[in-house]
C-alpha distance (Angstrom), angle and dihedral (degrees) to the residues before:
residue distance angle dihedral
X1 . . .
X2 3.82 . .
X3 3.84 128.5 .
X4 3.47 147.5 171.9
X5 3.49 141.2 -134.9
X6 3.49 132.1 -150.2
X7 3.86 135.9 -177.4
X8 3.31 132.7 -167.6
X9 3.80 128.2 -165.4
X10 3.31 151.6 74.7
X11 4.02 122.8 -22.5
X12 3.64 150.1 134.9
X13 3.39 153.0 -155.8
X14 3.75 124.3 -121.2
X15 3.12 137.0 -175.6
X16 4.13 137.2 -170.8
X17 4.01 122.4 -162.4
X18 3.45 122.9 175.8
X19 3.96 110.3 -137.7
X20 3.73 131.9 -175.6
X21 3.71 130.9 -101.7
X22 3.71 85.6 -109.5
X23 3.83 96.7 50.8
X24 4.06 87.1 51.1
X25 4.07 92.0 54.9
X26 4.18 84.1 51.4
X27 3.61 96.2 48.7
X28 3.91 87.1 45.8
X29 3.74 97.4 48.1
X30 3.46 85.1 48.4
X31 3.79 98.2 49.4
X32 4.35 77.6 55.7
X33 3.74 91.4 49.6
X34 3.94 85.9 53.7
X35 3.80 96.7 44.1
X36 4.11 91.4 -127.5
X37 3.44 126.6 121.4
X38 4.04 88.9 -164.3
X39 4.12 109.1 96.8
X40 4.18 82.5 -159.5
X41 3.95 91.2 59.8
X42 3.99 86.6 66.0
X43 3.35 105.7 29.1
X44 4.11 95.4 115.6
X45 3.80 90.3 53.7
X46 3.68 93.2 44.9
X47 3.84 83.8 72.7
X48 3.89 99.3 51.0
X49 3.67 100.9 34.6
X50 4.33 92.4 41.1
X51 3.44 88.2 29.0
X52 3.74 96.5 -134.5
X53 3.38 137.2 136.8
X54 3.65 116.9 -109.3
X55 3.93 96.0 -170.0
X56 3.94 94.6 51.3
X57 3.28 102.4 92.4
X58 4.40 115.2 171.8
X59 4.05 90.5 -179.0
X60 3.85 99.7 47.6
X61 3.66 136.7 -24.3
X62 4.32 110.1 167.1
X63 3.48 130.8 139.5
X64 4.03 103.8 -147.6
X65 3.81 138.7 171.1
X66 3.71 112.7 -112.7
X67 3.47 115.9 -119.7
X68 4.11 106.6 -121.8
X69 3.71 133.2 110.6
X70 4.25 93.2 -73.9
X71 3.24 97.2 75.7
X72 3.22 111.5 102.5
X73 4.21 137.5 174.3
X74 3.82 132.2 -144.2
X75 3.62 124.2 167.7
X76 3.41 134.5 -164.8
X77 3.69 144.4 -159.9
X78 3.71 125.8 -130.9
X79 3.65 97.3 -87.3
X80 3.97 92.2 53.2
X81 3.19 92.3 -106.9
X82 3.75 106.7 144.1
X83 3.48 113.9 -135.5
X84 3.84 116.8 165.4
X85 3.88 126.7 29.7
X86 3.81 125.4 -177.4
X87 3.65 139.7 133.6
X88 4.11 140.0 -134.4
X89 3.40 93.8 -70.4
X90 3.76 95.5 58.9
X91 3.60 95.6 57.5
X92 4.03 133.7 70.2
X93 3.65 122.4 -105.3
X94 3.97 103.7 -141.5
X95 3.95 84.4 -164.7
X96 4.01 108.4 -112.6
X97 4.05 114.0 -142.6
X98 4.47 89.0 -143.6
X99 3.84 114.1 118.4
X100 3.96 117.6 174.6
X101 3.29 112.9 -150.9
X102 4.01 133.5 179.5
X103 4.53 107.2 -172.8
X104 4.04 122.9 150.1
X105 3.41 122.2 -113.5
X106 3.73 128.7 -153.0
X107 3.65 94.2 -98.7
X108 3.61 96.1 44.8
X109 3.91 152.7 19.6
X110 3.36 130.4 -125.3
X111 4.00 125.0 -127.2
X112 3.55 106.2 -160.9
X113 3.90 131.7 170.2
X114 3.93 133.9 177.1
X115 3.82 117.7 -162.6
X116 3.84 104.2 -167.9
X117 4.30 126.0 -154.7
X118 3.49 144.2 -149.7
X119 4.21 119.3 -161.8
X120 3.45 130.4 30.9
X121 3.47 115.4 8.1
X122 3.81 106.1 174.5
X123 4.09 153.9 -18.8
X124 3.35 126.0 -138.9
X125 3.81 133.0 -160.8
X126 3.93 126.9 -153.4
X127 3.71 137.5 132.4
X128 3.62 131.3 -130.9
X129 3.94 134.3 -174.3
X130 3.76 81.1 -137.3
X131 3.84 148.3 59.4
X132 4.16 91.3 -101.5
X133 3.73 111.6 -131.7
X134 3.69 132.8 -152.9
X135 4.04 89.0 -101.6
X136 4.11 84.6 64.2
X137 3.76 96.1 68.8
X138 3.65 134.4 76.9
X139 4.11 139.1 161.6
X140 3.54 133.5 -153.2
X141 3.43 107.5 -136.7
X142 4.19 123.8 -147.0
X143 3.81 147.9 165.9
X144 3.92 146.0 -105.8
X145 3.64 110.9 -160.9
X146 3.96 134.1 176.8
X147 3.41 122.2 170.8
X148 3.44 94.0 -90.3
X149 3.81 103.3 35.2
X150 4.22 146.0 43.7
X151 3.54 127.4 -169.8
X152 3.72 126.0 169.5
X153 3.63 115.2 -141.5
X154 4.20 139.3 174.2
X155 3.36 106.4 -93.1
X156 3.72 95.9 178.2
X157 3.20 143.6 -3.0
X158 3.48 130.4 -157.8
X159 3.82 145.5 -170.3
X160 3.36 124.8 -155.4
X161 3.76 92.6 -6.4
X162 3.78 95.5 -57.5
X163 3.43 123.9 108.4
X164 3.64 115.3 -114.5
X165 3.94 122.7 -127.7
X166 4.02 118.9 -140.4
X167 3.82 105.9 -114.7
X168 3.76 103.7 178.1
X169 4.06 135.5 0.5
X170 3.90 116.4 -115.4
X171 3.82 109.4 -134.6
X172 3.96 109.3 -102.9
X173 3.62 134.3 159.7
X174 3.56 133.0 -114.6
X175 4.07 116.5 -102.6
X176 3.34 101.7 170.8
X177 4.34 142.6 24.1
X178 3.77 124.5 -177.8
X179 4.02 135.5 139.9
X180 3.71 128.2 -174.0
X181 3.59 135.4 -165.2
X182 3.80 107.2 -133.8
X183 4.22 111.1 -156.4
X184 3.60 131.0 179.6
């Protein structure tokens, strides 16, 4: 039989670029030019006056679920019909080794931006020859860390020991914006 699983919460999406030395005087100058002293109140123009993409990110780019008591589980069976509800703190953590992280180096600077959610964060798609219970799922949690913040997030989560695969976004709305330029 087929089901779905859909979790609501709080998440975000972050993402790490490493920039040049160069590209961090622009984006200051610019942040002069602007009369702001916030990197996030630029951040679109950054990409047409630098000419860099924002949403590449080659040290991290995820979109995660935090892990706090919002986040919460229902799944449901191929009619609709819900049939199981629970949330993080009903479930194992099987203890994931990932850990994003976005730090300078002294070569380079780090651009880095987290754009947090509230809502739907995500349906998932599996089958099972039977009615899953709460004992079938598990996460691995995991970390972001900067140098001046940590979240933990859900890195994956899992049922029946296999990793489950994102099939559709869940509308949400955004909570929180803010970018930083990291520099060594």
């Amino acid at each position: 039989m087929n089901y779905t699983l859909n979790v609501y919460g709080w998440s975000a999406e972050f993402i790490g670029k490493t920039i040049t030395k160069e590209q961090t005087k622009q984006i200051e100058d610019l942040m002069v030019e602007s009369e702001t002293e916030d990197v996030t109140d630029i951040r679109y123009d950054v990409e047409e006056v630098i000419v860099m993409d924002i949403y590449d990110g080659d040290l991290l780019s995820i979109n995660k679920p935090f892990k706090n008591a919002n986040l919460f589980f229902e799944v449901l069976d191929e009619n609709g019909q819900m049939i199981l509800t629970f949330n993080i703190e009903d479930i194992e953590n099987v203890y994931g080794d990932n850990s994003y992280g976005a730090f300078p180096t002294e070569e380079n600077d780090v651009w880095f931006s987290v754009d947090e959610y509230k809502g739907g964060i995500c349906s998932y798609e599996f089958e099972s020859e039977e009615v899953p219970t709460i004992q079938d799922f598990k996460y691995t949690l995991s970390d972001v860390e900067t140098p001046d913040d940590y979240w933990e997030i859900i890195d994956e989560i899992m049922f029946k020991g296999g990793i489950l695969e994102c099939n559709e976004p869940l509308d949400n709305n955004g909570k929180y914006s803010k970018v930083e330029i990291y520099k060594n």
